[in-house]
C-alpha positions in Angstrom: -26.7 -25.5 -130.8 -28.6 -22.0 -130.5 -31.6 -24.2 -132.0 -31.1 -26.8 -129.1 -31.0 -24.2 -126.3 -34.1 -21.7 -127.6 -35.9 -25.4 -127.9 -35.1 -26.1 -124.2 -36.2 -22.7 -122.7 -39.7 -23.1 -124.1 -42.0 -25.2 -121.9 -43.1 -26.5 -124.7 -40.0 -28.2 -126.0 -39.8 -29.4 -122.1 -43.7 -31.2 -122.4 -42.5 -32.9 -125.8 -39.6 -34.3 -124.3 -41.4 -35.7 -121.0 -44.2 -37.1 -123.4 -41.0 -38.9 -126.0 -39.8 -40.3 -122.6 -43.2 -41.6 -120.6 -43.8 -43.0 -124.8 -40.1 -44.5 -125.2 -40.5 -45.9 -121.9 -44.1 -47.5 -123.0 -42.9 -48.9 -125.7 -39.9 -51.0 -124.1 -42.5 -52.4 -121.8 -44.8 -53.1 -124.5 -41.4 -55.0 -126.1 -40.6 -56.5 -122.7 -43.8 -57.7 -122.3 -44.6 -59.4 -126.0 -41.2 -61.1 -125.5 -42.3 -62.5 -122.3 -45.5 -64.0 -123.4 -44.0 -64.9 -127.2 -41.2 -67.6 -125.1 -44.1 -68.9 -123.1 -46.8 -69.5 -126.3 -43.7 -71.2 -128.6 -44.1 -74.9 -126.9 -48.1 -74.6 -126.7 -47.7 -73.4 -130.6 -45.3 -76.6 -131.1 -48.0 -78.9 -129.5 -50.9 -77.6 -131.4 -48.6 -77.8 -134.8 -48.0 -81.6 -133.6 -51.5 -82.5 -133.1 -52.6 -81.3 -136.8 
């Protein structure tokens, strides 16, 4: 716990944790996003796999 707080009066320890948030937050959009796109190419995927 003495780790935890000596990691958390450093400014430091305060940037890494903004950056791990603005980059977990990144990456759920990134998810979000491929997810959103992936649905909408499966039926032009299907039509082009029916046309071969």
């Amino acid at each position: 716990m003495s780790l935890l707080k000596s990691f958390l009066k450093h400014d430091e320890g305060v940037t890494a944790m903004e950056y791990a948030l603005i980059g977990s937050l990144i990456a759920v959009v990134i998810v979000i996003a491929v997810t959103a796109v992936g649905v909408k190419l499966i039926p032009i995927f299907n039509k082009v796999a029916a046309s071969i």
